[in-house]
C-alpha positions in Angstrom: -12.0 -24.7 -6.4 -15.5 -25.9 -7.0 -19.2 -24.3 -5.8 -19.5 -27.1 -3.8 -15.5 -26.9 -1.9 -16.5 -22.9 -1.8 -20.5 -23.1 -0.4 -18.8 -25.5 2.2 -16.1 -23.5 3.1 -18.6 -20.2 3.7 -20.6 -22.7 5.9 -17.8 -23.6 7.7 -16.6 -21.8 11.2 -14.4 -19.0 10.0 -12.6 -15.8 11.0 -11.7 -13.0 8.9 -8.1 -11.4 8.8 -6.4 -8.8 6.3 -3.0 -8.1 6.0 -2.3 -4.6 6.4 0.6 -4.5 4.1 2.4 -2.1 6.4 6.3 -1.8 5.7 6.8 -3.5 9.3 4.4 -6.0 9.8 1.5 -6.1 12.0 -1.5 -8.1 14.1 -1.0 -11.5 15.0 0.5 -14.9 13.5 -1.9 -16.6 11.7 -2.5 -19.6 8.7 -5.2 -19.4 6.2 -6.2 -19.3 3.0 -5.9 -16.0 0.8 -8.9 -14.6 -0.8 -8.6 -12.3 -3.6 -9.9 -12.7 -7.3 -9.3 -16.3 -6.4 -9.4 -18.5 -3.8 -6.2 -19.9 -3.1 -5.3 -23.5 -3.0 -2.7 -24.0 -0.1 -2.6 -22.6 3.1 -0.3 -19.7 3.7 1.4 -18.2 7.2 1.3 -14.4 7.6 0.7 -11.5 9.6 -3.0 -9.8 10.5 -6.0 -8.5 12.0 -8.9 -10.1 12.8 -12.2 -8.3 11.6 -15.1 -7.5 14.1 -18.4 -5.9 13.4 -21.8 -6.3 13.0 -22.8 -9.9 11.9 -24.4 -8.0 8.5 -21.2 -6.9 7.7 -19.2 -10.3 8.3 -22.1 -11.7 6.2 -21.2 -9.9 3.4 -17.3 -11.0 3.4 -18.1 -14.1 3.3 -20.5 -14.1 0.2 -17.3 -13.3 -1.5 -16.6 -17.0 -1.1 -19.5 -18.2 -3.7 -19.1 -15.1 -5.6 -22.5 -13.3 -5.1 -20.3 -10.4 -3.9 -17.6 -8.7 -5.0 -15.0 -6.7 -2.7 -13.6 -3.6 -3.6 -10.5 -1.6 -2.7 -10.4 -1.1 1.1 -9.4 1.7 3.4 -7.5 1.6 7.2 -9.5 4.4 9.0 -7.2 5.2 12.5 -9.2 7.0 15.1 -6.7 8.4 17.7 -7.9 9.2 21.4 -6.3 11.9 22.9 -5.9 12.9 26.6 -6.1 16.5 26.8 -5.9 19.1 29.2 -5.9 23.2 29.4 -2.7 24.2 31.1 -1.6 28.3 31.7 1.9 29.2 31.6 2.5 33.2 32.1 -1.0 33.6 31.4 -0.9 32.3 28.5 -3.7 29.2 27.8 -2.0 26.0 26.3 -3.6 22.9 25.2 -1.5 19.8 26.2 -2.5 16.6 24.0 -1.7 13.0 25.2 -2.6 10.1 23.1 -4.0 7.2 24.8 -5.0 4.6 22.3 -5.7 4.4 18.3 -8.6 2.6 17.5 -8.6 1.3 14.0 -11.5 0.8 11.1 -11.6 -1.0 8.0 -14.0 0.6 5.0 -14.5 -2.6 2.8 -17.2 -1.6 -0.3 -18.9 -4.5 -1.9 -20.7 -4.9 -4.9 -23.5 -7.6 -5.5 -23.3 -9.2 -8.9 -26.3 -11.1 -9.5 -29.3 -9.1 -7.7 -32.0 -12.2 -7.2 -34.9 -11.6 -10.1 -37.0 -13.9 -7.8 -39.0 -13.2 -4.5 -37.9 -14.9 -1.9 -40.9 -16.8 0.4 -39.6 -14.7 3.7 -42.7 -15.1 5.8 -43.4 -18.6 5.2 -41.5 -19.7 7.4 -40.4 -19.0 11.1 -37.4 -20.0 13.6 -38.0 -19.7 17.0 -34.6 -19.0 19.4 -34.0 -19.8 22.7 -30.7 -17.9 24.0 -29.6 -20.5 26.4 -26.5 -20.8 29.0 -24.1 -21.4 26.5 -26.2 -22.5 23.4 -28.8 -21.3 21.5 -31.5 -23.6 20.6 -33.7 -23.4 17.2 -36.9 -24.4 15.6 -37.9 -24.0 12.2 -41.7 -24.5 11.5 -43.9 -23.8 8.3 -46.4 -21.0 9.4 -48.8 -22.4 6.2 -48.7 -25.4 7.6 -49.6 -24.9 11.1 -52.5 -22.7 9.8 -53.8 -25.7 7.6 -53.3 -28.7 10.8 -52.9 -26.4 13.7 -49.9 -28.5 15.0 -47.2 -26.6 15.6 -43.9 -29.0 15.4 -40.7 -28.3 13.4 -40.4 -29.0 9.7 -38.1 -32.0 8.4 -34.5 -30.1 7.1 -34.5 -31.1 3.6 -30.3 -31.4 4.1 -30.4 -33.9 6.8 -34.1 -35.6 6.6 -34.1 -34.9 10.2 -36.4 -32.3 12.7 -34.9 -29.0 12.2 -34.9 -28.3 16.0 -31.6 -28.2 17.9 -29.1 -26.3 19.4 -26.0 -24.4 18.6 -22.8 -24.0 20.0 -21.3 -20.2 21.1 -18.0 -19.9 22.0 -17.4 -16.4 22.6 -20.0 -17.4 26.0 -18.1 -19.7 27.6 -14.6 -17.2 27.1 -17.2 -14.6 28.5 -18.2 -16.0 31.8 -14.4 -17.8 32.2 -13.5 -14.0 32.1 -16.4 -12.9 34.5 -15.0 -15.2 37.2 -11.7 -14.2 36.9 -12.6 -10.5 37.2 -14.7 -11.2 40.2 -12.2 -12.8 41.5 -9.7 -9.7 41.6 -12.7 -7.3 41.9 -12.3 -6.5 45.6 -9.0 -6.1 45.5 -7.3 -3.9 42.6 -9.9 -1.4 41.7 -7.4 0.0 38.7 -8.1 -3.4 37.4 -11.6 -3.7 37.7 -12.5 -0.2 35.8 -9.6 -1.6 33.1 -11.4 -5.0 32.9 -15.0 -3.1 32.7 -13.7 -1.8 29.2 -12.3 -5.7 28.2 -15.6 -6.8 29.3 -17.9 -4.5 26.8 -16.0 -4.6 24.0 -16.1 -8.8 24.7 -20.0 -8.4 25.4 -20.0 -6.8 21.7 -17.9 -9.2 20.3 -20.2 -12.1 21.6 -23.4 -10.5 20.6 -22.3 -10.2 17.0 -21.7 -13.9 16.9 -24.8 -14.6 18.1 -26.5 -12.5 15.4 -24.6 -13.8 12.9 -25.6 -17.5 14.0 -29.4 -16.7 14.2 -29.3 -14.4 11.1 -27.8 -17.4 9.1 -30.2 -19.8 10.5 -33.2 -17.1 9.1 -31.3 -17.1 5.5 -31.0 -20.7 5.4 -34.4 -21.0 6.0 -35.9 -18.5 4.5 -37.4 -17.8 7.7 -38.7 -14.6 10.2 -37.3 -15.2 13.6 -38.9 -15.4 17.0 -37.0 -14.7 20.3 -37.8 -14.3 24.0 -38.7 -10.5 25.0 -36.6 -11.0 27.7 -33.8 -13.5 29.1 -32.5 -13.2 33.2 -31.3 -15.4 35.7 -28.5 -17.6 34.5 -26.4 -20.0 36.3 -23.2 -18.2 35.5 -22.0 -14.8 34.2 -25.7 -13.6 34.4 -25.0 -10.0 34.3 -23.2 -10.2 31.5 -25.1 -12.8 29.5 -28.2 -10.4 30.3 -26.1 -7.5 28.7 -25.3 -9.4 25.7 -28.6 -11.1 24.8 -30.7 -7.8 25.4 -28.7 -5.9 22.9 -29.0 -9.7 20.7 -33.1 -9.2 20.9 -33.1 -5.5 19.9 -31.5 -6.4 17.0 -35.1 -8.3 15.9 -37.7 -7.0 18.2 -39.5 -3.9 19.0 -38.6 -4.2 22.7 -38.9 -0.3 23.6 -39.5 2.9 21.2 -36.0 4.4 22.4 -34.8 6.2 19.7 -31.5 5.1 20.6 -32.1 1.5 19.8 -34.6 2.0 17.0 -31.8 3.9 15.1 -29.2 1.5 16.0 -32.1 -1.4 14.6 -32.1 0.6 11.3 -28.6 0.7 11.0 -27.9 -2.5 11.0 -30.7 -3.3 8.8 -29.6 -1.1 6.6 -32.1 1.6 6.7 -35.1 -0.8 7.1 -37.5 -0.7 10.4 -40.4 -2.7 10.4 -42.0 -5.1 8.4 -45.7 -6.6 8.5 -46.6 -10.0 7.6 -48.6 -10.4 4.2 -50.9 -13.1 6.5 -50.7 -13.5 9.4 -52.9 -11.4 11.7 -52.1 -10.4 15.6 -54.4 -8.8 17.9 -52.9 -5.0 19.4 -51.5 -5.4 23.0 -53.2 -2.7 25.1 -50.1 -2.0 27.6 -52.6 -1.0 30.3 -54.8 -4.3 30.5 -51.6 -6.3 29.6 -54.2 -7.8 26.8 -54.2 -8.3 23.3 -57.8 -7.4 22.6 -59.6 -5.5 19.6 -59.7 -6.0 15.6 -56.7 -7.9 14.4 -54.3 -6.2 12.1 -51.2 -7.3 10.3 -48.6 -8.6 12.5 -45.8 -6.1 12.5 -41.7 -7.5 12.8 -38.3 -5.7 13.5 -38.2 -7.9 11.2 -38.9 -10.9 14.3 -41.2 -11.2 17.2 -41.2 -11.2 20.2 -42.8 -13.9 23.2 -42.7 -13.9 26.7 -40.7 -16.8 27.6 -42.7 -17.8 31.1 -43.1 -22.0 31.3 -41.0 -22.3 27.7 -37.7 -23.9 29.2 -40.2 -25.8 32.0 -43.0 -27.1 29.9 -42.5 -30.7 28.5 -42.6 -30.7 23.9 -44.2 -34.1 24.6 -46.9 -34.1 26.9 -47.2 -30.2 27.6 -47.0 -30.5 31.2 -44.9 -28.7 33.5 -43.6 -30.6 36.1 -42.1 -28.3 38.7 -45.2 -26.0 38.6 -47.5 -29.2 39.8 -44.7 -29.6 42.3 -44.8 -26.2 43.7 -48.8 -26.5 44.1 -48.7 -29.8 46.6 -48.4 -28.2 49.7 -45.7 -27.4 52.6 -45.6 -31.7 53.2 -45.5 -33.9 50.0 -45.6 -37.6 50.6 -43.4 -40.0 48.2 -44.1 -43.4 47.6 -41.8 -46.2 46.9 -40.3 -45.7 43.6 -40.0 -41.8 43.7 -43.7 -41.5 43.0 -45.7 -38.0 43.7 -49.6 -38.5 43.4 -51.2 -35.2 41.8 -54.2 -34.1 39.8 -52.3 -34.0 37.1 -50.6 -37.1 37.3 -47.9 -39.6 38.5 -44.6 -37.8 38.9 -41.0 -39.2 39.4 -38.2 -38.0 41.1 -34.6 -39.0 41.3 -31.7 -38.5 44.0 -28.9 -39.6 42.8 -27.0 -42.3 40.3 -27.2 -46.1 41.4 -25.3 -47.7 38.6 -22.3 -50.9 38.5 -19.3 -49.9 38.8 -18.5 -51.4 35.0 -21.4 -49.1 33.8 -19.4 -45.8 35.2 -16.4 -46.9 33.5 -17.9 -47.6 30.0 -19.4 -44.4 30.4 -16.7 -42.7 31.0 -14.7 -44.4 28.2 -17.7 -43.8 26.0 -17.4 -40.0 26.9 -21.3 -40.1 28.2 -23.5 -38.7 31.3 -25.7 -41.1 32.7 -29.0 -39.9 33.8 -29.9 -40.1 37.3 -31.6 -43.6 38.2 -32.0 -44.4 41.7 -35.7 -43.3 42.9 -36.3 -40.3 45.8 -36.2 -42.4 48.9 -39.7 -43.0 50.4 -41.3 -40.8 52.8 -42.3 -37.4 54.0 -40.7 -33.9 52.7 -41.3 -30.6 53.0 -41.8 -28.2 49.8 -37.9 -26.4 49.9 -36.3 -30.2 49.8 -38.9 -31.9 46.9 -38.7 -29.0 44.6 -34.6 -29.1 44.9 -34.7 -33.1 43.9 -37.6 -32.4 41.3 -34.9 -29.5 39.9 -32.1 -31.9 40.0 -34.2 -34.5 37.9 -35.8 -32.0 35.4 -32.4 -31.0 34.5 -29.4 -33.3 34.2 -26.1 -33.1 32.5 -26.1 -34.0 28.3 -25.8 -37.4 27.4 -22.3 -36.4 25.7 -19.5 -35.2 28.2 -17.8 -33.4 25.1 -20.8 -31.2 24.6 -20.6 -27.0 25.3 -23.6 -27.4 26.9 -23.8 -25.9 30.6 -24.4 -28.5 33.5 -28.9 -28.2 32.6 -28.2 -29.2 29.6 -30.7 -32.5 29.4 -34.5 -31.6 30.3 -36.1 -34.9 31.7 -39.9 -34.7 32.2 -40.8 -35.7 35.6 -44.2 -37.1 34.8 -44.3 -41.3 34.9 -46.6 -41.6 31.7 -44.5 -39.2 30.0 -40.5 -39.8 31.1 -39.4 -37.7 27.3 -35.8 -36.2 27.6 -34.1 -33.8 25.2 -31.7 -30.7 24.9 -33.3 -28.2 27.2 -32.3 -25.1 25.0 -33.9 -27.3 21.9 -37.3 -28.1 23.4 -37.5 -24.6 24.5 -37.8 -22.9 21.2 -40.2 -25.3 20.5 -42.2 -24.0 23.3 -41.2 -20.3 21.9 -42.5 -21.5 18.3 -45.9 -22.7 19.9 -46.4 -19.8 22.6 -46.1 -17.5 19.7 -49.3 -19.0 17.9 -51.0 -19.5 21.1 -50.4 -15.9 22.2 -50.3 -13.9 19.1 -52.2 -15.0 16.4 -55.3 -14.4 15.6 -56.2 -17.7 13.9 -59.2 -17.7 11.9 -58.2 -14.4 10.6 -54.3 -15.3 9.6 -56.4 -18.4 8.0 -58.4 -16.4 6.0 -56.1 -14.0 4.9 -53.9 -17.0 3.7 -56.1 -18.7 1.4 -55.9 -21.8 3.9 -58.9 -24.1 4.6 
């Protein structure tokens, strides 16, 4: 097998199984291909079970694939939970032991074959992260760059000649929130099964959290990049309990959210023994938690080893024109007046809103056999509404369904800017770490200083 068949095959969406080589044969039916000193050739049926851990970890099995790592002997650790209890018969004290489960651990050493000789650019670039519904979006941008023009817009990927800005699929979220509604569901009434299905639910919360690691951790090694993230994500459509759960423990892995010593050690852990970085260039003004202000002499930015912004306006604000749509909206008044056409006059603008979907009947049917959404196209009816029914059709129009019906996108997937001049439309999740990339200049960076320090004129 070639470097190229193997670097695509690491790149690929994969699982990781061993076979535990047990006399009676264990885990779960699977087909893949056997990695050892070689990759083999044909895919083969057996028996095993699947590995789960910190995305690090996972990381480093797969470098085995290209051959920068090498895999050692491996160990089956089996941690047995026992039920006890302190019984006395004729005075005498006895210790009765039930077990209730075995939870197992693999210990997999590696050894790195080639260490890199060279240093790799880390800083220069950035990737900002939106954790979306069901997607995360992504923007890479060259922090040199945006220093030298002061436009902040993704850099071209030098694999596909196109923006690197987009969004990526999670699949362990949509199994998460399927499972949410089914526990709610039987919540009220089989207690037993709701403190059974608490436990299913963690360890799933974990499970989904490392994949989302994993996929912004390869995004950052790809590019060579530091990542951004939102310092906090709340109020999804679906599931948001859970998704809350699993994206807060997803930002402590990069950012400094609290000095708990409980997540700082579990940050070092998985960083293998690392805390905190600081940028060689690029300077940040200290946030004085009583003013809520970054104020005083800048000093070297500081990441764990990413940033952190707040993410107010980033999923409203439109990438094109910079306006925000529903916040002019909110500022009309308790009576807005619409015009023929769906038009809204503001200060800021002409604004269009939609109500609904006024298309042929052939146009439904090639979209449908095309597998597409259309956008809503028939115009807010004219006349007078009040503030509660404009904002709901000024919602409904700022986010519609994507284009492509066989997208994991959630039902907001398609951000539509409501401004007449402007009319841009895009992934939601993708324009919104665009937004991240740009807030986190606009709000962090001390510019003339990072300029300086970077040798940039």
């Amino acid at each position: 097998m070639g470097p190229g068949q193997k670097a695509l095959l690491a790149q690929l969406p994969h699982d990781w199984y061993v076979k535990l080589g047990f006399r009676k044969e264990a885990g779960q039916a699977i087909e893949g291909l056997h990695i050892g000193k070689k990759i083999a050739k044909k895919i083969k049926k057996t028996r095993g079970a699947r590995l789960m851990g910190p995305s690090n970890f996972l990381n480093q099995i797969t470098q085995t694939l290209t051959g920068g790592v090498v895999g050692k002997e491996w160990m089956l650790i089996l941690d047995w939970v026992f039920k006890n209890k302190l019984v006395f018969e004729d005075g005498v004290p006895l210790l009765q032991a039930q077990p209730l489960r075995c939870e197992p651990r693999l210990a997999v050493p590696f050894e790195q074959k080639d260490l890199p000789k060279e240093s790799v650019g880390l800083f220069d670039h950035m990737v900002a992260i939106d954790l979306g519904e069901r997607e995360i979006g992504y923007a890479v941008f060259s922090v040199k760059d945006i220093l030298q023009t002061g436009e902040v817009t993704p850099i071209i990927d030098p694999l596909t000649q196109q923006a690197a800005n987009g969004a990526i699929s999670i699949a362990g979220v949509r199994v998460l929130i399927n499972d949410v509604k089914g526990h709610r569901s039987n919540q009220s009434t089989n207690s037993k099964l709701s403190q059974n299905f608490n436990t299913r639910l963690e360890k799933l919360r974990n499970s989904v959290a490392s994949e989302v690691v994993q996929k912004i951790e390869a995004l950052c090694a790809r590019f060579n990049a530091f990542p951004v993230l939102e310092s906090s994500v709340v109020n999804f459509q679906t599931g948001s309990r859970q998704l809350d759960l699993v994206y807060g423990d997803v930002v402590r892995h990069f950012v400094m959210l609290d000095p708990t010593k409980a997540h700082i050690d579990a940050r070092k852990e998985h960083w293998m023994g690392a805390e905190m970085w600081k940028h060689p260039y690029l300077m940040a003004r200290p946030f004085d938690r009583p003013t809520r202000k970054r104020t005083g002499k800048p000093v070297p930015l500081n990441l764990f080893p990413g940033a952190g912004v707040h993410p107010a306006e980033t999923s409203k604000k439109c990438t094109k024109c910079g306006r925000n749509g529903l916040l002019v909206l909110r500022d009309l008044g308790e009576k807005v007046q619409v015009m023929d056409g769906g038009l809204l006059e503001t200060p800021d603008g002409q604004l269009r809103l939609m109500s609904g979907w006024a298309y042929a009947e052939a146009d439904f049917k090639r979209a449908r056999r095309d597998k597409r959404n259309l956008p809503m196209n028939k115009p807010l009816a004219a006349g007078q509404y009040n503030q509660a029914a404009i904002h709901r059709f000024g919602k409904q129009t700022n986010r519609q369904k994507a284009f492509d019906m066989r997208s994991s996108g959630s039902s907001q997937s398609r951000f539509q800017c409501l401004f007449a001049d402007c009319m841009a439309t895009y992934h939601a999740d993708a324009g919104a770490a665009i937004n991240i990339g740009r807030k986190f200049f606009t709000d962090k960076i001390a510019w003339e200083e990072s300029r300086l320090k970077a040798g940039v004129r």
